[in-house]
N, C-alpha and C positions, 0 to 999 in steps of 0.2 A: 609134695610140691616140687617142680622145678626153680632151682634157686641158682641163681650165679654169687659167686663170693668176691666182693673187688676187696682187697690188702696187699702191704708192699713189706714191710720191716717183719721181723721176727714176731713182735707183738702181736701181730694176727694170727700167727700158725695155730696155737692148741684153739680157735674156735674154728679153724677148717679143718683141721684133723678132728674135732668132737662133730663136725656136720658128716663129715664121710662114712661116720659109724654110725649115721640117722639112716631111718627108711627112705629120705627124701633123697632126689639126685642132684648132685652138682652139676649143672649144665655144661658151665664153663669157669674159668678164675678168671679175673682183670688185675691186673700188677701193672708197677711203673718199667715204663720199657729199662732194660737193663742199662748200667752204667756202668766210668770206669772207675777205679779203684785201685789202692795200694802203690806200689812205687812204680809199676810197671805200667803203669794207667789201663792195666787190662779192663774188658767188660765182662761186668758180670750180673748174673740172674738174683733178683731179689730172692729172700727165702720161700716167702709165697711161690715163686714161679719152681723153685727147684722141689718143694714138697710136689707140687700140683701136676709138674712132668713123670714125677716116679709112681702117680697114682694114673696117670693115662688122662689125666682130667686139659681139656681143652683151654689153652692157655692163647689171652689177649694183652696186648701192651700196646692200645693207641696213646699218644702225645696228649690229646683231650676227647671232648666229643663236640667238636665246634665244627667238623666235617658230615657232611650226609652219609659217606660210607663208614663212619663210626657208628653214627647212629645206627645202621641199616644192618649193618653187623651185631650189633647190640639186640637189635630189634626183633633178628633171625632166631634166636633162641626161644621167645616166647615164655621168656622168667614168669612164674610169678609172685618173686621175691628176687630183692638184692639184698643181701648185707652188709655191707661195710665196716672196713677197721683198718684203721690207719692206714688208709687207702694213698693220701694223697695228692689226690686229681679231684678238680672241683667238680660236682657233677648237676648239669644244666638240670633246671624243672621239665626237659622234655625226657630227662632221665628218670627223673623222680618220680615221675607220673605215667611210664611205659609198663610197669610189674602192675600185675594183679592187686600185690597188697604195700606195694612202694618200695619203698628205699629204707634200711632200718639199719641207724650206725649206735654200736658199743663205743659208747666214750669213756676216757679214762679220768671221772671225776662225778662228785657228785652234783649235775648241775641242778639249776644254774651256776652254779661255782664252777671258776677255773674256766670255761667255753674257750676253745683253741689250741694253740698247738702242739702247748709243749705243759700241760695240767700236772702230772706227776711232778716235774720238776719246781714249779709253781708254790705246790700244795705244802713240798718238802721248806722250801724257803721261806715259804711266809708263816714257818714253824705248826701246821697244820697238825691237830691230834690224828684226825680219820681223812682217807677218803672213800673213794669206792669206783664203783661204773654204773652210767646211768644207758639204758635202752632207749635208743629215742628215733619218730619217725622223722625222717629227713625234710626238710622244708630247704627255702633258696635261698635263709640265713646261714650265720657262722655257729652253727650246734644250739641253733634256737627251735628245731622240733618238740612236738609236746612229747613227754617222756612216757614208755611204757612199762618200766621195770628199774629201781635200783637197790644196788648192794651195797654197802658199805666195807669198807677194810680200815684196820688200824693201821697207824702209821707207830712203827715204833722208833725208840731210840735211835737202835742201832742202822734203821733201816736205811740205803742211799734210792738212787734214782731207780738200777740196776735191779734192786731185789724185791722194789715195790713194782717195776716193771713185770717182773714174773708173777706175783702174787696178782696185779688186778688181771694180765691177760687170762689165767685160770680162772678165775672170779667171772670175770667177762663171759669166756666158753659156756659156763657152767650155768649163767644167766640167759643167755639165748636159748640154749636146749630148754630148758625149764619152761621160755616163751611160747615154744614153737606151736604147740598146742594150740595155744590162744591164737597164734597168728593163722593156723590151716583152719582154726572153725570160725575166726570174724567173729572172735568176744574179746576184743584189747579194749582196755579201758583207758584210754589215752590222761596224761595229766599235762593240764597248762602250764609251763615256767613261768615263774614268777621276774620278769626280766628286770624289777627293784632289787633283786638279789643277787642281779648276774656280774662277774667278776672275768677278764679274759688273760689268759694265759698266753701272753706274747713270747715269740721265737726266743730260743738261746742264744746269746753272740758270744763270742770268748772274750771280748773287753770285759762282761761281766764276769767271769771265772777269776778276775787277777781281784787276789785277795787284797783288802782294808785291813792292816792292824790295827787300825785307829773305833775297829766296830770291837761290840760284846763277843767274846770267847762261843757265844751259844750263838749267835746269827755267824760268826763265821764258819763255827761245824756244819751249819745246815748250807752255807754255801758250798762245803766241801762234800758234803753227801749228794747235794741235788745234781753237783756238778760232774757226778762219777757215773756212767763212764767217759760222758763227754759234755762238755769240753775239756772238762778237769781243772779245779779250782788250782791255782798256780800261784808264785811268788818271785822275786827276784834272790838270786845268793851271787855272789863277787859277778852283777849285771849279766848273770845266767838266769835262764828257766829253772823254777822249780816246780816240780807238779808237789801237788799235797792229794794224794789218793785214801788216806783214812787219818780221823784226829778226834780226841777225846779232851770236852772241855775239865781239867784240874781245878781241884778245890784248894790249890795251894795260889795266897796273893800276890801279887805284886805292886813295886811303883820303878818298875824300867819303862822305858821310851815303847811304843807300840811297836812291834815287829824284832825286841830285841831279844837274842839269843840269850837261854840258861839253861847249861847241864847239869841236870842231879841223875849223878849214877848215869845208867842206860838212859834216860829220861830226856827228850827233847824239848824243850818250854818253849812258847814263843810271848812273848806278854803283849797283850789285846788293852782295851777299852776297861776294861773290869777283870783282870786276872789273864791267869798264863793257859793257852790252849798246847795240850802235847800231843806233838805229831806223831803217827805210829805207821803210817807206811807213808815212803815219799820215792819221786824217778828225777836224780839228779838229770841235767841236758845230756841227750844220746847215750841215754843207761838204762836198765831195765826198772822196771821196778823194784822196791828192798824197804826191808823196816830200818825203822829210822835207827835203831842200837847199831845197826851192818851200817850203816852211813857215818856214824859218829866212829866206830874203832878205825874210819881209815880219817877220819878232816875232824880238826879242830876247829871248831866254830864256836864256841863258847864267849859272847858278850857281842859278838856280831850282829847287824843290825840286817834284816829283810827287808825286801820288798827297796 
């Protein structure tokens, strides 16, 4: 098959690097046109675009396809397959409906659960045991195509936004290839979602990352995991930022004020809703990151209140 691959974040790569090592050719990649970034507001190439250049592979970055020479460019290739993953650009039904066998996006959830844009993060906070990736043909809804394939993943303890990031995009890869079969010989058995069971996944903002001590020890860990590596679940110390980058809810009680400091030993406590959560890596304002024992031997904080 001639297949074009549209993706922009990291997340996409291991399913175009697994298509490159298919019989099939990548026509071309679609990514967001580059942006700028860092303190220099330099611009720079999404990771898609910089894999996709060192492979020779024909790289597009239209703004949308709301112009005829988008389309007509699009058109010139003669796909007959698009893929999709975390593309980011909306793509019209005259997109969806120009490939031979459509448009077919890896979402990072098992829908109908989660549909939009930020699932992983979602699945982590709403204390979620599993998720997965579901295959689905692309329609002119928001990830309401019938599904062709899903995989499950656990979600573990330990797991943040970050590590479950890498785990479903291999999961995802490794789902497509398994597809592809079905997709060159026209045996997909499509499935209806069940849209009584559909749940969306709205954007991240960072007002949401600024921690509640007044919540349970275990809904704030999962804020502090969903929230890594960005926005990063955060707090107030002497009306500075504090990021909280990793924390484990303790089985030891309390009756302090929500967000008040207690040091045992190395031990950082902060007391929540129903007991003490200890911090174990935190990035005081304009510092690097450090565990929290390196933060405690240079500042006494002890009975101090956060947030």
């Amino acid at each position: 098959m001639k297949i074009i691959f549209a993706g922009t974040p990291a997340f996409s790569l291991p399913t175009l690097q697994a298509l490159t090592q298919t019989k099939h050719h990548i026509c071309a990649v679609y990514t967001q046109p580059d942006r700028p970034s860092g303190r220099g507001r330099k611009y720079h190439p999404s990771p898609v675009k910089q894999y996709a250049s060192g492979q020779n592979i024909a790289v597009e970055q239209p703004l949308n396809f709301n112009s005829n020479d988008a389309l007509d460019a699009l058109a010139s290739y003669r796909a007959d397959l698009i893929i999709v993953v975390a593309y980011g650009i909306v793509l019209p039904e005259t997109v969806l409906n120009m490939p031979r066998f459509g448009c077919i996006n890896i979402h990072a959830s098992l829908l109908p659960r989660w549909r939009g844009a930020a699932p992983i993060q979602r699945a982590i906070l709403s204390g979620d045991k599993e998720t997965g990736v579901t295959l689905m043909q692309m329609d002119k809804g928001l990830d309401t195509g019938d599904m062709l394939s899903k995989v499950s993943c656990e979600i573990s303890e330990q797991d943040n936004a970050s590590s479950l990031h890498e785990k479903l995009a291999s999961v995802g890869a490794n789902a497509l290839i398994d597809l592809l079969p079905s997709i060159e010989s026209d045996a997909l058995q499509p499935v209806q979602q069940a849209a009584s069971d559909a749940s969306y996944a709205h954007k991240l903002s960072k007002q949401e990352a600024f921690i509640d001590w007044n919540k349970p020890a275990a809904e704030i860990q999962r804020v502090i995991q969903a929230f890594n590596p960005w926005p990063v679940a955060h707090t107030l110390i002497h009306q500075k930022p504090l990021r909280i980058w990793q924390a484990r809810v303790s089985t030891k009680s309390t009756s302090n004020a929500p967000g008040q400091v207690k040091i045992n030993g190395h031990q950082l406590l902060v007391s929540c809703a129903d007991g003490y959560l200890e911090i174990a890596e935190l990035q005081p304002a304009n510092k690097r990151r450090m565990a929290a024992s390196d933060y405690l031997s240079a500042h006494s904080i002890n009975g101090l209140t956060l947030g």
